[in-house]
Backbone as XML, in Angstrom:
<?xml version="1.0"?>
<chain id="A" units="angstrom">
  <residue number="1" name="UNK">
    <atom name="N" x="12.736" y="-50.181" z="31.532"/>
    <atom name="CA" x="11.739" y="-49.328" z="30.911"/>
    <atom name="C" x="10.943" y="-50.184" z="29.920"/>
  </residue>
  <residue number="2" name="UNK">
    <atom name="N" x="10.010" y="-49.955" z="29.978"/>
    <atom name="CA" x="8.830" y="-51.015" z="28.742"/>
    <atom name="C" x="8.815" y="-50.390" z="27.411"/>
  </residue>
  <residue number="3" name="UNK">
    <atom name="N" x="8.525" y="-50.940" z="26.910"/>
    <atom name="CA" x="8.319" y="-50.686" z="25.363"/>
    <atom name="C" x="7.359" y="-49.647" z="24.929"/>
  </residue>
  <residue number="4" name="UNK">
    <atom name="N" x="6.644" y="-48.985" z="25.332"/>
    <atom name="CA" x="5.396" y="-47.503" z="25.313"/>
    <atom name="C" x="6.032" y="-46.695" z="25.396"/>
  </residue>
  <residue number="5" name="UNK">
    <atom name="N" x="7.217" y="-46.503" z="26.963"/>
    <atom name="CA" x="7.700" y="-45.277" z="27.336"/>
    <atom name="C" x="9.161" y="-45.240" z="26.261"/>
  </residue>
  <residue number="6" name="UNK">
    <atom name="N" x="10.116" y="-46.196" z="25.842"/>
    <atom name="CA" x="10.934" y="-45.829" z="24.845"/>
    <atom name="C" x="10.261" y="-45.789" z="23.199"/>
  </residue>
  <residue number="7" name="UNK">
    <atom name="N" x="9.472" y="-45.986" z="23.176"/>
    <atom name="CA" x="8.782" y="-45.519" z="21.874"/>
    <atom name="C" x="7.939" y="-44.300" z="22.223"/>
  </residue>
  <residue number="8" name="UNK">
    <atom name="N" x="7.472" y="-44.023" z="23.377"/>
    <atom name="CA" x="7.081" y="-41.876" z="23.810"/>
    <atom name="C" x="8.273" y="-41.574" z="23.732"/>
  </residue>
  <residue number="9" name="UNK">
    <atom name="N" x="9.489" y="-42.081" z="23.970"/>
    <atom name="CA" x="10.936" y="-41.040" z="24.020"/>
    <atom name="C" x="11.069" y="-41.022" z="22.737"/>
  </residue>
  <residue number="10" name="UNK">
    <atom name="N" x="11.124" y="-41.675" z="21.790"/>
    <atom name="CA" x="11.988" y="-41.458" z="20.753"/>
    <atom name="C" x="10.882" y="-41.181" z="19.299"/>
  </residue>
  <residue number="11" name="UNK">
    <atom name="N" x="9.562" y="-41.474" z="19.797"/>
    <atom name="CA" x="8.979" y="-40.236" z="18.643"/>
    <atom name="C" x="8.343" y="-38.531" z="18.887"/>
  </residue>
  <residue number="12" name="UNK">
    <atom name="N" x="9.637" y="-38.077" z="18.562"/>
    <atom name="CA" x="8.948" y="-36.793" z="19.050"/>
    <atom name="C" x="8.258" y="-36.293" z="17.463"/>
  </residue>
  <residue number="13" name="UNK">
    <atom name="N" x="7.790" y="-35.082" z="17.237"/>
    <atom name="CA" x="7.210" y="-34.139" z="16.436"/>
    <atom name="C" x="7.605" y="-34.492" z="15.120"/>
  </residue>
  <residue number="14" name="UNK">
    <atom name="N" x="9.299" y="-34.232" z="15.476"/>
    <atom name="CA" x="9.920" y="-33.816" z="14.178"/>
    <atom name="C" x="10.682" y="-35.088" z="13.700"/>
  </residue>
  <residue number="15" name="UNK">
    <atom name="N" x="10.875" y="-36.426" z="14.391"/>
    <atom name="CA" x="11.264" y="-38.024" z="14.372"/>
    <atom name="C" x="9.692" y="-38.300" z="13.240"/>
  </residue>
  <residue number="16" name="UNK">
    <atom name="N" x="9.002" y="-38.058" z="14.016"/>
    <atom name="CA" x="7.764" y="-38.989" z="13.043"/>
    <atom name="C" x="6.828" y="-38.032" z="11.908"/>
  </residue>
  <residue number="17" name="UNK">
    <atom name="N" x="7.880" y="-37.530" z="11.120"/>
    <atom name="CA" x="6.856" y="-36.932" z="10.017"/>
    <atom name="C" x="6.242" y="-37.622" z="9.056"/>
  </residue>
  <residue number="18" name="UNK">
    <atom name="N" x="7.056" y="-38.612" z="8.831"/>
    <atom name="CA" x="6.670" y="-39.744" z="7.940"/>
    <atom name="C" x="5.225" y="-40.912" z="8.732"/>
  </residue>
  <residue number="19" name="UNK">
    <atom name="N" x="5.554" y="-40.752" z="9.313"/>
    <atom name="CA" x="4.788" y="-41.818" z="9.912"/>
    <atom name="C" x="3.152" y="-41.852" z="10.097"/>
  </residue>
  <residue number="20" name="UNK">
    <atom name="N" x="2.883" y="-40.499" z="9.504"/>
    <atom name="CA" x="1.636" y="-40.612" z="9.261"/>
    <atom name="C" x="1.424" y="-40.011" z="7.872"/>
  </residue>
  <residue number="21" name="UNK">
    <atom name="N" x="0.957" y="-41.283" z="6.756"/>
    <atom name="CA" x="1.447" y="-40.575" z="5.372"/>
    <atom name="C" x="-0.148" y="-39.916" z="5.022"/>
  </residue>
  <residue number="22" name="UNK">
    <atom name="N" x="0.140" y="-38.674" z="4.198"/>
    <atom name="CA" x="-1.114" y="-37.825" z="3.461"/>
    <atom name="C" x="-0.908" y="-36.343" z="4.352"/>
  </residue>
  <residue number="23" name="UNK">
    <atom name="N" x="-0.289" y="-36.728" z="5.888"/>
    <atom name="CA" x="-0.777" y="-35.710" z="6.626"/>
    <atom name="C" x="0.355" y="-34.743" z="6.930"/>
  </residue>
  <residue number="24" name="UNK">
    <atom name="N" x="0.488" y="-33.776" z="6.814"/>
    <atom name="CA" x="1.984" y="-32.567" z="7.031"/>
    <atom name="C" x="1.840" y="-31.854" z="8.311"/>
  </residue>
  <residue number="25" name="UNK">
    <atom name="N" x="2.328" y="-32.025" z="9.532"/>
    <atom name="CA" x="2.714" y="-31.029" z="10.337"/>
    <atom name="C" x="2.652" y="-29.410" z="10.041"/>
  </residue>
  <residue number="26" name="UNK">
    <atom name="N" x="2.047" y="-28.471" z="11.027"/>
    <atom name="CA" x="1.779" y="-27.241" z="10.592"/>
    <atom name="C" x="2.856" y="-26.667" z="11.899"/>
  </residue>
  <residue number="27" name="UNK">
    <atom name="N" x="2.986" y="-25.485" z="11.572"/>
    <atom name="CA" x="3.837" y="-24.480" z="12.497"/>
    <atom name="C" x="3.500" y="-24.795" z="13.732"/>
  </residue>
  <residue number="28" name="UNK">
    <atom name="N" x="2.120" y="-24.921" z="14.098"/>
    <atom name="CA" x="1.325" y="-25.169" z="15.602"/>
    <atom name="C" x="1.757" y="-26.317" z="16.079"/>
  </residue>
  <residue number="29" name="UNK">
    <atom name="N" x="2.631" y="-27.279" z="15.225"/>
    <atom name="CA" x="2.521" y="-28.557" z="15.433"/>
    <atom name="C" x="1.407" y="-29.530" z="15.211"/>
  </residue>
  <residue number="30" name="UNK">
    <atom name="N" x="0.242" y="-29.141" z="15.142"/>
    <atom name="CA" x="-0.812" y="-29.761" z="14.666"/>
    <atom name="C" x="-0.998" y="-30.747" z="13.573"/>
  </residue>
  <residue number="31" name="UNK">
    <atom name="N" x="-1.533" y="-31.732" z="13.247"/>
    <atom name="CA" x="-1.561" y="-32.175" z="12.219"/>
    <atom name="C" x="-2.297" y="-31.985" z="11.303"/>
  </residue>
  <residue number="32" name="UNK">
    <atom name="N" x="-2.057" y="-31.860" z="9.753"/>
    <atom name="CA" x="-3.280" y="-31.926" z="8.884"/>
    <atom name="C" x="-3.514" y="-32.484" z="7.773"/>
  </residue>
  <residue number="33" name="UNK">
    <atom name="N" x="-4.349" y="-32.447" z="7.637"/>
    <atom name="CA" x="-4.411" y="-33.622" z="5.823"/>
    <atom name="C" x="-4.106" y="-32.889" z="4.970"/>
  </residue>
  <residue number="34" name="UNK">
    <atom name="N" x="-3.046" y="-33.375" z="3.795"/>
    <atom name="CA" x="-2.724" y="-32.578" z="2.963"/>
    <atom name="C" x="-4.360" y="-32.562" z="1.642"/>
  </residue>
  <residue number="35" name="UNK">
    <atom name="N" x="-4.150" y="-31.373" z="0.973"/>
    <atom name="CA" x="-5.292" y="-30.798" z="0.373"/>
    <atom name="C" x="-5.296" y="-31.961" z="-0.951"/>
  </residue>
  <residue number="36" name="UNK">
    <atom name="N" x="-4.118" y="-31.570" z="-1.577"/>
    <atom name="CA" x="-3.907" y="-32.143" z="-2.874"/>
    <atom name="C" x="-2.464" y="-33.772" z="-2.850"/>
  </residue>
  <residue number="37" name="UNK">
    <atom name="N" x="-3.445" y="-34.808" z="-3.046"/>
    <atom name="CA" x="-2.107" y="-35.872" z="-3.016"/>
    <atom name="C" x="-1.919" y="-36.171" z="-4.240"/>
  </residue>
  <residue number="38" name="UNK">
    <atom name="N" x="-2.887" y="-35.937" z="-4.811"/>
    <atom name="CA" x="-2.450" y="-35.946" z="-6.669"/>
    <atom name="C" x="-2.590" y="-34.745" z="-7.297"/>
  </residue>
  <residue number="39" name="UNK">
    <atom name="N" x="-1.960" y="-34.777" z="-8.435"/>
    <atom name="CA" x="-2.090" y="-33.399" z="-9.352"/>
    <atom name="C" x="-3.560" y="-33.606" z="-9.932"/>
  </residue>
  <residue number="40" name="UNK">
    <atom name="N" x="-3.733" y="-32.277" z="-10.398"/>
    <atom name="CA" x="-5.608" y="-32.420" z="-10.777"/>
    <atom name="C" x="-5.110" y="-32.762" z="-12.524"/>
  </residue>
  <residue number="41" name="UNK">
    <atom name="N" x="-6.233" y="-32.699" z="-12.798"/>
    <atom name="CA" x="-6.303" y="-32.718" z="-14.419"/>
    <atom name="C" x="-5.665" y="-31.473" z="-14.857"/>
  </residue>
  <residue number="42" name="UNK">
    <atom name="N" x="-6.093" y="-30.541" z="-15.019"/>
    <atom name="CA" x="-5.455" y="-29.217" z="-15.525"/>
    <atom name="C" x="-3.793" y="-29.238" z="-15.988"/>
  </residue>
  <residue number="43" name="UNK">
    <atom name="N" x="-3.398" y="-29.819" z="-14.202"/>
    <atom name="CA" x="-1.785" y="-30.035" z="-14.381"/>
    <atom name="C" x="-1.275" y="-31.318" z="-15.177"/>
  </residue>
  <residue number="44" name="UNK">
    <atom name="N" x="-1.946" y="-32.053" z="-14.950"/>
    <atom name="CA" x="-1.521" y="-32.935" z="-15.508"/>
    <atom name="C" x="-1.461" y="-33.254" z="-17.343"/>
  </residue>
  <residue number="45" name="UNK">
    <atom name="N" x="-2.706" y="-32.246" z="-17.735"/>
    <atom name="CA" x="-2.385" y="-31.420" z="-19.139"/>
    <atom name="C" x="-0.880" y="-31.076" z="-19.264"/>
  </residue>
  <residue number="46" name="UNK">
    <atom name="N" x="-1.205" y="-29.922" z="-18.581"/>
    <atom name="CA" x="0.175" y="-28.936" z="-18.479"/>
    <atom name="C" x="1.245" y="-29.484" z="-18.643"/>
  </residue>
  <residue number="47" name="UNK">
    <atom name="N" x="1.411" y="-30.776" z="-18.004"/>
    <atom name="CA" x="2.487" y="-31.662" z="-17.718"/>
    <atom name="C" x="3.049" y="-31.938" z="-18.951"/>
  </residue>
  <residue number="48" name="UNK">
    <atom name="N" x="2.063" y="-32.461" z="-20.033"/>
    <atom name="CA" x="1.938" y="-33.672" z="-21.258"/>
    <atom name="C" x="2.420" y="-32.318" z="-21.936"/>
  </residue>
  <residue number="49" name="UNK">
    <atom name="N" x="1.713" y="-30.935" z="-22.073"/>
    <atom name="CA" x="1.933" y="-30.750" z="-22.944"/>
    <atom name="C" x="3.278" y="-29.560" z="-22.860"/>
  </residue>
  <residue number="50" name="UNK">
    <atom name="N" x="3.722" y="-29.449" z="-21.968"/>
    <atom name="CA" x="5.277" y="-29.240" z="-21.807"/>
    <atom name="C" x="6.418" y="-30.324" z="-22.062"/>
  </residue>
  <residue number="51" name="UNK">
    <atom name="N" x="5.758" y="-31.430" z="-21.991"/>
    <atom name="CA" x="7.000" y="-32.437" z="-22.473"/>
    <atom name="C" x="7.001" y="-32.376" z="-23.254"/>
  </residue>
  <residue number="52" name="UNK">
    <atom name="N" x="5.691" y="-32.334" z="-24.659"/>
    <atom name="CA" x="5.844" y="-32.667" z="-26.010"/>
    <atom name="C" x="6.733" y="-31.489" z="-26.935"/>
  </residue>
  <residue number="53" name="UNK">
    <atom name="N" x="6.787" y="-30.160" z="-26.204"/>
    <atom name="CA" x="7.134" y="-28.965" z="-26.369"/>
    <atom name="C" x="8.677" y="-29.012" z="-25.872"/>
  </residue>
  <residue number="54" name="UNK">
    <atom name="N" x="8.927" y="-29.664" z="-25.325"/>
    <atom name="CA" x="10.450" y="-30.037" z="-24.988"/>
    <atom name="C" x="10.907" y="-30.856" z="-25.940"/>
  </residue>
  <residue number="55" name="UNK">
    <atom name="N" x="10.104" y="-32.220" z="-25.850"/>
    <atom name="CA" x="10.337" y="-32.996" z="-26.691"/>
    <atom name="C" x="10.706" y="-32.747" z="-28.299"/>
  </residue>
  <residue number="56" name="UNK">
    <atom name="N" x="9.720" y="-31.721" z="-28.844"/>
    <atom name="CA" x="10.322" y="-31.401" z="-30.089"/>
    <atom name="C" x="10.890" y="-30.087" z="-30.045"/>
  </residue>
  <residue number="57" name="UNK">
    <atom name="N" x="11.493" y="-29.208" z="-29.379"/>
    <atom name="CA" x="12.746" y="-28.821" z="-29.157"/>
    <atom name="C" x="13.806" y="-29.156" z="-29.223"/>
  </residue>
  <residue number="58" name="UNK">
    <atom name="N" x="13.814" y="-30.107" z="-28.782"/>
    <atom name="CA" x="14.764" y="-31.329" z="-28.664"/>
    <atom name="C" x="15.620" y="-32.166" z="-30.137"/>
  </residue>
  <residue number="59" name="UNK">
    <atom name="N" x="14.480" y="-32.482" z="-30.803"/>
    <atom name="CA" x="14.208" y="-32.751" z="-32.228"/>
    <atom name="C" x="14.629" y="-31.678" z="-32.846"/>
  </residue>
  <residue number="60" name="UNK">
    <atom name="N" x="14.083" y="-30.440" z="-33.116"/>
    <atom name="CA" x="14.755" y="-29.580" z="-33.507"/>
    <atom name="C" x="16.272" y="-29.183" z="-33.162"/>
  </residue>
  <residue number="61" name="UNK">
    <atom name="N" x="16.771" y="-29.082" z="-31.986"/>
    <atom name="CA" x="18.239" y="-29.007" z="-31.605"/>
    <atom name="C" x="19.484" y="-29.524" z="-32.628"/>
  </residue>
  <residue number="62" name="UNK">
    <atom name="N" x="18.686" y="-31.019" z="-32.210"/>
    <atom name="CA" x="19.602" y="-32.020" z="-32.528"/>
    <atom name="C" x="19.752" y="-32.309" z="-34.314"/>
  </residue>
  <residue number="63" name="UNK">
    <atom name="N" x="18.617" y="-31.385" z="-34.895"/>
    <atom name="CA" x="18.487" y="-31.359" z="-36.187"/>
    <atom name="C" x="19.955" y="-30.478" z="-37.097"/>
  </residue>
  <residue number="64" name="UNK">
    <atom name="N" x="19.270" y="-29.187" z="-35.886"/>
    <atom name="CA" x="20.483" y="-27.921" z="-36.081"/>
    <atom name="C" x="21.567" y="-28.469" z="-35.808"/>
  </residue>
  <residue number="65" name="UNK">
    <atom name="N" x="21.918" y="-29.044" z="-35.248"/>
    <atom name="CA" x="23.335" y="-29.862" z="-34.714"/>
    <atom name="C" x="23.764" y="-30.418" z="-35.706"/>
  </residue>
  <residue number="66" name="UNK">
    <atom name="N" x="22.987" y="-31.265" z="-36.143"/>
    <atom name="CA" x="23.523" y="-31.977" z="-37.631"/>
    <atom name="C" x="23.789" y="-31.207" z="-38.873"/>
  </residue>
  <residue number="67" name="UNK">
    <atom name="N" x="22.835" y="-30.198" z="-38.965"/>
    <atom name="CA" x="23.094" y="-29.651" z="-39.947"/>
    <atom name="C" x="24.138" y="-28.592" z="-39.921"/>
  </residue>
  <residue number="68" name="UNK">
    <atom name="N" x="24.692" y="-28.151" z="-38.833"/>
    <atom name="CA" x="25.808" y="-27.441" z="-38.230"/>
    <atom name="C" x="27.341" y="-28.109" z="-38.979"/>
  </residue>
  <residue number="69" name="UNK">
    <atom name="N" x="27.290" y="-29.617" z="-38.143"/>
    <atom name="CA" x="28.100" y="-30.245" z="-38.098"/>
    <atom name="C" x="28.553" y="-30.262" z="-40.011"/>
  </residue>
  <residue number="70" name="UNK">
    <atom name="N" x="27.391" y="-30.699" z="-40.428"/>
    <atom name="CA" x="27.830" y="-30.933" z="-42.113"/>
    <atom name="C" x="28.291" y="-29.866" z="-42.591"/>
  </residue>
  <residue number="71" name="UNK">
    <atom name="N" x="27.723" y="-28.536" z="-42.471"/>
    <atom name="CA" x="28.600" y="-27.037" z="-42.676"/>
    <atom name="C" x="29.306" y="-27.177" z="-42.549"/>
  </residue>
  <residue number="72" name="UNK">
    <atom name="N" x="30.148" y="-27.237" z="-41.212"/>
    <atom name="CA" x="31.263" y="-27.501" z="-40.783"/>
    <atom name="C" x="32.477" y="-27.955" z="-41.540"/>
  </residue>
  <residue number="73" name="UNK">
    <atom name="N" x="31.547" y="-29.108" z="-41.978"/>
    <atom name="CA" x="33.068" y="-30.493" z="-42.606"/>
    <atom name="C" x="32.963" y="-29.706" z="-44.331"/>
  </residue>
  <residue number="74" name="UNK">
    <atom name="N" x="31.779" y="-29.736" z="-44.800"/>
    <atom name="CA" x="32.268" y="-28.929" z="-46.275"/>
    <atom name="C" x="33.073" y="-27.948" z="-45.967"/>
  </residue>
  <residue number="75" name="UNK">
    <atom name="N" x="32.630" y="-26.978" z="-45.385"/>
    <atom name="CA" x="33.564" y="-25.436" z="-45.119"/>
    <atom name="C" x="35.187" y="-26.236" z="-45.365"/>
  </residue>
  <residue number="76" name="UNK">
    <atom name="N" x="35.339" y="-26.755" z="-44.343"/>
    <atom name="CA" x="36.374" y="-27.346" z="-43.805"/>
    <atom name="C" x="37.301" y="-27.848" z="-45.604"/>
  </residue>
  <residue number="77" name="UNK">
    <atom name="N" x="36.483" y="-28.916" z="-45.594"/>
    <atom name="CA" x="37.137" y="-29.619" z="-47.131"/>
    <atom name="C" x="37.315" y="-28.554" z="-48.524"/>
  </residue>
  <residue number="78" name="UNK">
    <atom name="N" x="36.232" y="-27.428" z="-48.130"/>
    <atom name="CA" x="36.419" y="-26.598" z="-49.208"/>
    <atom name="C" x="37.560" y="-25.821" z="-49.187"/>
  </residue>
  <residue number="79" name="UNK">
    <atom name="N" x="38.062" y="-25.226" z="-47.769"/>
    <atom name="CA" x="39.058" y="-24.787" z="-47.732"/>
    <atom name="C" x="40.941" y="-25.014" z="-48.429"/>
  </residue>
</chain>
């Protein structure tokens, strides 16, 4: 067998999704270009400004934590 017909056998549909990158297979089997390959601006706001909102959550947590912890050990020694 030549090299065309075992490379028609062994890429079928669902073997080569990768193999054509940007583009996603539809139900029809059809191929199509995907719409969005990057996030737009908007999201990419969204992005920044959910981390920074985590980020000092975070800061805050770890604040309460400490200041937990020192309660803690006075309580403790006062006892």
């Amino acid at each position: 067998m030549n090299e065309s017909k075992k490379r028609a056998l062994t890429l079928t549909p669902n073997s080569n999704m990768q193999a054509i990158p940007g583009k996603k297979r539809m139900l029809n089997g059809s191929p199509q270009r995907l719409t969005k390959l990057q996030p737009s601006s908007s999201e990419a706001i969204d992005w920044q400004r959910q981390y920074i909102v985590q980020k000092s959550e975070l800061k805050r947590t770890k604040k309460l934590n400490q200041y937990l912890e020192l309660e803690r050990k006075c309580y403790k020694s006062g006892l």
